[in-house]
ZADO-1210 file (C-alpha; in nm, 4 decimals, padded with zeros to 6 digits):
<atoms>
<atom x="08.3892" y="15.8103" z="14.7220" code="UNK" pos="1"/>
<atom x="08.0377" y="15.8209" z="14.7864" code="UNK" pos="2"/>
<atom x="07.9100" y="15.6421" z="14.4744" code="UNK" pos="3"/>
<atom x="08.2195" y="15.3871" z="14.4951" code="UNK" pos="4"/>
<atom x="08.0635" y="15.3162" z="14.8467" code="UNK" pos="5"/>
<atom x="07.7544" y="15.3047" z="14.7360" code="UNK" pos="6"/>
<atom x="07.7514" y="15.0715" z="14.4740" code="UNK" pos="7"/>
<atom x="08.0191" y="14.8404" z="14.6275" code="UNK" pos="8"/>
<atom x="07.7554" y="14.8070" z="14.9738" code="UNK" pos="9"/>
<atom x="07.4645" y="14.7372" z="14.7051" code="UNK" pos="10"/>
<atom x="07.6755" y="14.4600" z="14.5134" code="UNK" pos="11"/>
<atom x="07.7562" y="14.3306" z="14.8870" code="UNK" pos="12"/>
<atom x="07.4424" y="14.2744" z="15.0072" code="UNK" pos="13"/>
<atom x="07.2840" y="14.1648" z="14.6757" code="UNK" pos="14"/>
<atom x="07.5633" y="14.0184" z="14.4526" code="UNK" pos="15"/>
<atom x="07.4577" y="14.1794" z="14.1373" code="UNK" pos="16"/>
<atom x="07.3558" y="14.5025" z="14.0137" code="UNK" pos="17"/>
<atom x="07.0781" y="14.5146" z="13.7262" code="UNK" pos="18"/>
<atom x="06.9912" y="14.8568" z="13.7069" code="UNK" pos="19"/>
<atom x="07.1070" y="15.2113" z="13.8095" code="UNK" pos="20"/>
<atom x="06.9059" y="15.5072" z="13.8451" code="UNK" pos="21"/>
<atom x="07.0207" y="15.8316" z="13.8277" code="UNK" pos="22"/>
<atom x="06.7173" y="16.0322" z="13.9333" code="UNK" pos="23"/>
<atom x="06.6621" y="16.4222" z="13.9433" code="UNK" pos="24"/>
<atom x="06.8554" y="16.6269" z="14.2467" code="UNK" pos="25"/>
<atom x="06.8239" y="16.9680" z="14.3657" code="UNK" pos="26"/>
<atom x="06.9323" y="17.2561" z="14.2416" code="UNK" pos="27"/>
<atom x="06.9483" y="17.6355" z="14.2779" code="UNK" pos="28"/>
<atom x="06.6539" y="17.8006" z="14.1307" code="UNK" pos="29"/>
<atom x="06.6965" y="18.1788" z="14.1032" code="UNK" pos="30"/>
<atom x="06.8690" y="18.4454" z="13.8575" code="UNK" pos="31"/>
<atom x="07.1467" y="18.3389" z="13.6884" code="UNK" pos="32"/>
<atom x="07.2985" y="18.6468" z="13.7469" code="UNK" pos="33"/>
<atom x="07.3128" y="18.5974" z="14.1416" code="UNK" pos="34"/>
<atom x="07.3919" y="18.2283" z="14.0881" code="UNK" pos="35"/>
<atom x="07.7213" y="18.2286" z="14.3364" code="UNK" pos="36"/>
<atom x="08.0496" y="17.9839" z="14.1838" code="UNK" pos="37"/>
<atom x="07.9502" y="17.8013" z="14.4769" code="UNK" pos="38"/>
<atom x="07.6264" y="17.7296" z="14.3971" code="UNK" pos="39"/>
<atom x="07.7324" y="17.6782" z="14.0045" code="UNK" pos="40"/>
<atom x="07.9251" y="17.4348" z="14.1298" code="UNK" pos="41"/>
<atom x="07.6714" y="17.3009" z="14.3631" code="UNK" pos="42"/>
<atom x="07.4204" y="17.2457" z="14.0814" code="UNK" pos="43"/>
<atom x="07.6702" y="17.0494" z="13.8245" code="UNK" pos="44"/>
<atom x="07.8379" y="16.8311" z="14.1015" code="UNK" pos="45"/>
<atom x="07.4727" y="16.7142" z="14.2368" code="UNK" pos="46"/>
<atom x="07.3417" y="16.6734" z="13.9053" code="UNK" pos="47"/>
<atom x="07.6095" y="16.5652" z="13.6569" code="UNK" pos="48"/>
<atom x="07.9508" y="16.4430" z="13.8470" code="UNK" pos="49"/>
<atom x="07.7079" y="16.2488" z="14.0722" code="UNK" pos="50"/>
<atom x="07.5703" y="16.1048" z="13.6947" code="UNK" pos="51"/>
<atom x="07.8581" y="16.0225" z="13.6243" code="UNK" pos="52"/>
<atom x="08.0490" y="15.8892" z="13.9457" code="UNK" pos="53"/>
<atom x="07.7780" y="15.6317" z="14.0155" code="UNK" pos="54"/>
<atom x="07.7460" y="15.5442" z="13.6450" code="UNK" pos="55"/>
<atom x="08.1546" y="15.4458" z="13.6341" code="UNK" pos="56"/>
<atom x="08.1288" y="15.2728" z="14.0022" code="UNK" pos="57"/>
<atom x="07.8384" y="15.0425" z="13.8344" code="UNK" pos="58"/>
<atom x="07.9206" y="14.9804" z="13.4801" code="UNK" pos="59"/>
<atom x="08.1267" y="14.6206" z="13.5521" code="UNK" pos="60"/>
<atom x="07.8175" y="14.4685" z="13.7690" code="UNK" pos="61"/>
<atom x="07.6297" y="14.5761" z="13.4876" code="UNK" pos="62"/>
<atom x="07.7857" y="14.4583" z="13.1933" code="UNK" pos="63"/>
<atom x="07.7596" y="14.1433" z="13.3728" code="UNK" pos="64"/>
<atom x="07.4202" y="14.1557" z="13.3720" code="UNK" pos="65"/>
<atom x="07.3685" y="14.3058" z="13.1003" code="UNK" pos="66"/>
<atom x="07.1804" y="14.5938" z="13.3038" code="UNK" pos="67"/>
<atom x="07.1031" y="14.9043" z="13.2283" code="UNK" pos="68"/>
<atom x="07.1433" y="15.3159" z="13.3520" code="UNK" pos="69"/>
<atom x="06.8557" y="15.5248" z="13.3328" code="UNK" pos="70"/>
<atom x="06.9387" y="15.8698" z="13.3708" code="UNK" pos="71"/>
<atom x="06.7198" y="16.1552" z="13.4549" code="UNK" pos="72"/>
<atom x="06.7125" y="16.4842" z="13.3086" code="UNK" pos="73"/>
<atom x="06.4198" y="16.7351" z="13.1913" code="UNK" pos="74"/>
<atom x="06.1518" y="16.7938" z="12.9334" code="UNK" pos="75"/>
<atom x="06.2493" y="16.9925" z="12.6673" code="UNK" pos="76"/>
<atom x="06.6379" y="16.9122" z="12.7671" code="UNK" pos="77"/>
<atom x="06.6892" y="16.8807" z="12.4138" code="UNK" pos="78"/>
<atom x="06.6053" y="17.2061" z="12.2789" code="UNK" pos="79"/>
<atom x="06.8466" y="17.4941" z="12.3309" code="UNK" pos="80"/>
<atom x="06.6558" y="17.7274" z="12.5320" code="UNK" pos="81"/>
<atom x="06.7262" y="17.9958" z="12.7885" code="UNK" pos="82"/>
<atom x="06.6653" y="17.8798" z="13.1417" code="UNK" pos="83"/>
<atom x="06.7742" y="18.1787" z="13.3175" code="UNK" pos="84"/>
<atom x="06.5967" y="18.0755" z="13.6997" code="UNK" pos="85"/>
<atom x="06.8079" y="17.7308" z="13.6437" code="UNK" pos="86"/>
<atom x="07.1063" y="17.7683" z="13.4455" code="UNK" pos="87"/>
<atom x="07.3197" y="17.5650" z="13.6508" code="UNK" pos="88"/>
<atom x="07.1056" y="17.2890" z="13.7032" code="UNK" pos="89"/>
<atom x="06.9712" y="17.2730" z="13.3316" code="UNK" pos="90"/>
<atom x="07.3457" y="17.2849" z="13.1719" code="UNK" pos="91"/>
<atom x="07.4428" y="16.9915" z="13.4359" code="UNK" pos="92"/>
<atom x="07.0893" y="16.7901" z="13.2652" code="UNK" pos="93"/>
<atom x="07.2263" y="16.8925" z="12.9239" code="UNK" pos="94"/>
<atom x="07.5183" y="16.7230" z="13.0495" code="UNK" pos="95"/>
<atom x="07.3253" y="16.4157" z="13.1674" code="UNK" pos="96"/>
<atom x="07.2001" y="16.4038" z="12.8148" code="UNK" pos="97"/>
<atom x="07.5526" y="16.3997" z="12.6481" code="UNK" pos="98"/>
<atom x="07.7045" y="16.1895" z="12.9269" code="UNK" pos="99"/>
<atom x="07.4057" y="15.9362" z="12.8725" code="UNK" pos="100"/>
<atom x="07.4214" y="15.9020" z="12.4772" code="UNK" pos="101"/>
<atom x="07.8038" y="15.8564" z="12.5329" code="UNK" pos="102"/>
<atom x="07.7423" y="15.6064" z="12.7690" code="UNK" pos="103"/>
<atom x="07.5003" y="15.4664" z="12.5007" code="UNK" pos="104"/>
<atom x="07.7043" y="15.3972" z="12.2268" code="UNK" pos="105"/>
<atom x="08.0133" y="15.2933" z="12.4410" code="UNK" pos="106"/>
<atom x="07.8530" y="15.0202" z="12.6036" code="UNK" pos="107"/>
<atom x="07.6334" y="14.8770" z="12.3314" code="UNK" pos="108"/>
<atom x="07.8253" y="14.6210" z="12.2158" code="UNK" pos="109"/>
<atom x="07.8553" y="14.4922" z="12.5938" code="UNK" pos="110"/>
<atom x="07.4745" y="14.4821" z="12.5827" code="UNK" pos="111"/>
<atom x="07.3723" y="14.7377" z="12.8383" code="UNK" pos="112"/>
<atom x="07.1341" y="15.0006" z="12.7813" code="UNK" pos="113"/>
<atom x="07.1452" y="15.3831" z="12.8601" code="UNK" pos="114"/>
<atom x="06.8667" y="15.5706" z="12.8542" code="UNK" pos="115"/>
<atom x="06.7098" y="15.9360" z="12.9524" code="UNK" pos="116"/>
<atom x="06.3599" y="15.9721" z="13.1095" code="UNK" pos="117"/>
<atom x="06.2834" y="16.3673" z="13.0805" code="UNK" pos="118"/>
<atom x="05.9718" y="16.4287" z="13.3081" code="UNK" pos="119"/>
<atom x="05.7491" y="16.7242" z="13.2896" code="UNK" pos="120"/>
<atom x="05.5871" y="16.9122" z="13.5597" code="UNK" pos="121"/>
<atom x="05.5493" y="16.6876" z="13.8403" code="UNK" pos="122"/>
<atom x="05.2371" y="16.7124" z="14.0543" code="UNK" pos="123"/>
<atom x="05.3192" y="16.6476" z="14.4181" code="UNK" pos="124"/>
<atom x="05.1610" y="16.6662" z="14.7114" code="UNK" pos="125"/>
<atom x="05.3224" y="16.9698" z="14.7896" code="UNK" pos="126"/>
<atom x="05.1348" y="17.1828" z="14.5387" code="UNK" pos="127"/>
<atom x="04.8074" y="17.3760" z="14.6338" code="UNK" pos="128"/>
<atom x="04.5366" y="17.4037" z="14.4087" code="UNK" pos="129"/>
<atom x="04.6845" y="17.7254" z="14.2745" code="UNK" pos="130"/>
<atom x="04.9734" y="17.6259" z="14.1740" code="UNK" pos="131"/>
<atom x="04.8640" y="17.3227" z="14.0136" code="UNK" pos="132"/>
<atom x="04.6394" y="17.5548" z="13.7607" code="UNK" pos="133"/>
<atom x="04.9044" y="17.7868" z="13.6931" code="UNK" pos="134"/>
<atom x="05.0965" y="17.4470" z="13.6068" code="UNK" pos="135"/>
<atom x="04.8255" y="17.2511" z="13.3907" code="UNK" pos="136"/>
<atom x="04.7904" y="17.6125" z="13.1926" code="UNK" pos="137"/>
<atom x="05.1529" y="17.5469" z="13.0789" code="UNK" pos="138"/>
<atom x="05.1277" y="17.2016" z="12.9489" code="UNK" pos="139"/>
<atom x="04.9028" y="17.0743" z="12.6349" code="UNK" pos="140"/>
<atom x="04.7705" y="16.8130" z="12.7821" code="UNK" pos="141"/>
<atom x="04.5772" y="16.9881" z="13.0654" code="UNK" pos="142"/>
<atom x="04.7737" y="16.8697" z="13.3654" code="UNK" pos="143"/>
<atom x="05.1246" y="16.8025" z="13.5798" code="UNK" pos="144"/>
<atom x="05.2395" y="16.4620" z="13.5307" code="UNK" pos="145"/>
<atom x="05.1365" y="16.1968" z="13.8036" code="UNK" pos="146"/>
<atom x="05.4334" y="16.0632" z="13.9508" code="UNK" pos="147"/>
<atom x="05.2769" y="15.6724" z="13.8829" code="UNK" pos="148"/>
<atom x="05.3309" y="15.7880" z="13.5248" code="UNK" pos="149"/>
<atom x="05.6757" y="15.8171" z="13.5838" code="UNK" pos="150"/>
<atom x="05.7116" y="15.4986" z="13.7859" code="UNK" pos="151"/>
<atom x="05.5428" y="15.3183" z="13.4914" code="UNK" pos="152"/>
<atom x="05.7733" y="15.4488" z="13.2149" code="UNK" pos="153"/>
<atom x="06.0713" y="15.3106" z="13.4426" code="UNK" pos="154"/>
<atom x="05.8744" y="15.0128" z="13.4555" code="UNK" pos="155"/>
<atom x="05.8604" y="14.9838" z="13.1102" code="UNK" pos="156"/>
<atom x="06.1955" y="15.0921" z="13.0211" code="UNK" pos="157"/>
<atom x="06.3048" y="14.7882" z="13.3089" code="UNK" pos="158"/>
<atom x="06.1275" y="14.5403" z="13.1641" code="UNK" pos="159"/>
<atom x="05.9336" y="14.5987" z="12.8510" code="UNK" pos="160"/>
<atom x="06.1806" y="14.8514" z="12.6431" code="UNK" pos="161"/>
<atom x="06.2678" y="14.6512" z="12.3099" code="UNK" pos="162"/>
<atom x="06.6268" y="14.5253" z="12.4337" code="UNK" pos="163"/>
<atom x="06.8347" y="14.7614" z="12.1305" code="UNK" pos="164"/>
<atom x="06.6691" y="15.0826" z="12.2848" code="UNK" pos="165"/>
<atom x="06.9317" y="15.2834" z="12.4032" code="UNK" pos="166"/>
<atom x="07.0439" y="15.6512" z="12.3554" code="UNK" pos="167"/>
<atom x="06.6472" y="15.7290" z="12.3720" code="UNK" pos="168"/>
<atom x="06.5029" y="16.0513" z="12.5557" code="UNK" pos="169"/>
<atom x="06.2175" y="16.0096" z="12.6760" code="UNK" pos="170"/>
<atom x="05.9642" y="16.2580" z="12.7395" code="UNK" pos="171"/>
<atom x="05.6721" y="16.1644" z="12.9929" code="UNK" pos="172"/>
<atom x="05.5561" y="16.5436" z="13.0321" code="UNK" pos="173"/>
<atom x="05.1712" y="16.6195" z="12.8385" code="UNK" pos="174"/>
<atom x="05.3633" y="16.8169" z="12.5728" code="UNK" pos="175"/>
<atom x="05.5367" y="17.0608" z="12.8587" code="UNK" pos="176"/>
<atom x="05.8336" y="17.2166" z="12.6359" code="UNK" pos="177"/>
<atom x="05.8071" y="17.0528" z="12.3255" code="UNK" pos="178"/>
</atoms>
């Protein structure tokens, strides 16, 4: 009810709807193996069913405008690994990824783009100098990700992207889980 609200208040105030993004939510981080239902459940509706509820509310304002969806998910989303301090939330990503290239190829011929942005680790302003070592040791390139860097690939992916890109993943993460 929430996304239907959503998206019919944004449509009222501005008339049309160009692009949706589904960015990153919260989720439970800690062993899978005291991961409660509840909290299973937490992770999958916040980060899938909320994917998809927004992406079905907006999909007629924007095949009108031939808009686009850009979903988020993780780096390294693609590769079958074990994440056992974030099952829940990576299995509901790995089901933004599916969702997405579904989404993809079903609304191609309407003209409107899906795509994934998988970001790394983000540098905030939250992290201590600590931290932000232990994190730059992890990733190839020497650093977190900036979160202008992300801004910029939406950017791009808004209004630069080649107009048949969609179904892409893409990574903005220094090599982070490649």
């Amino acid at each position: 009810e929430q996304a239907r609200q959503l998206i019919g208040d944004t449509l009222e105030q501005f008339g049309t709807l160009d692009v949706l993004i589904n960015v990153v939510g919260p989720y439970v981080h800690k062993s899978i193996l005291d991961v409660t239902p509840q909290e299973w459940i937490s992770d999958i509706d916040l980060n899938l069913h909320t994917c998809f509820h927004t992406s079905h509310y907006a999909l007629n304002a924007l095949r009108q405008t031939r808009g686009q969806i850009i979903n988020f998910a993780f780096a390294g989303v693609e590769n079958s690994k074990a994440w056992p301090m974030s099952a829940g939330y990576c299995a509901a990503k790995a089901g933004v990824v599916a969702l997405s290239k579904s989404l993809a190829v079903a609304v191609a011929p309407e003209k409107v783009k899906v795509n994934i942005l998988c970001p790394g680790l983000v540098d905030d302003e939250g992290i201590d100098a600590t931290e932000r070592q232990q994190m730059a040791s992890q990733i190839p390139y020497g650093r977190p990700v900036k979160p202008e860097e992300i801004a910029s690939t939406v950017n791009w992916l808004v209004y630069q992207s080649p107009e048949t890109m969609t179904g892409a993943l893409l990574s903005v993460s220094g090599g982070w889980e490649y």
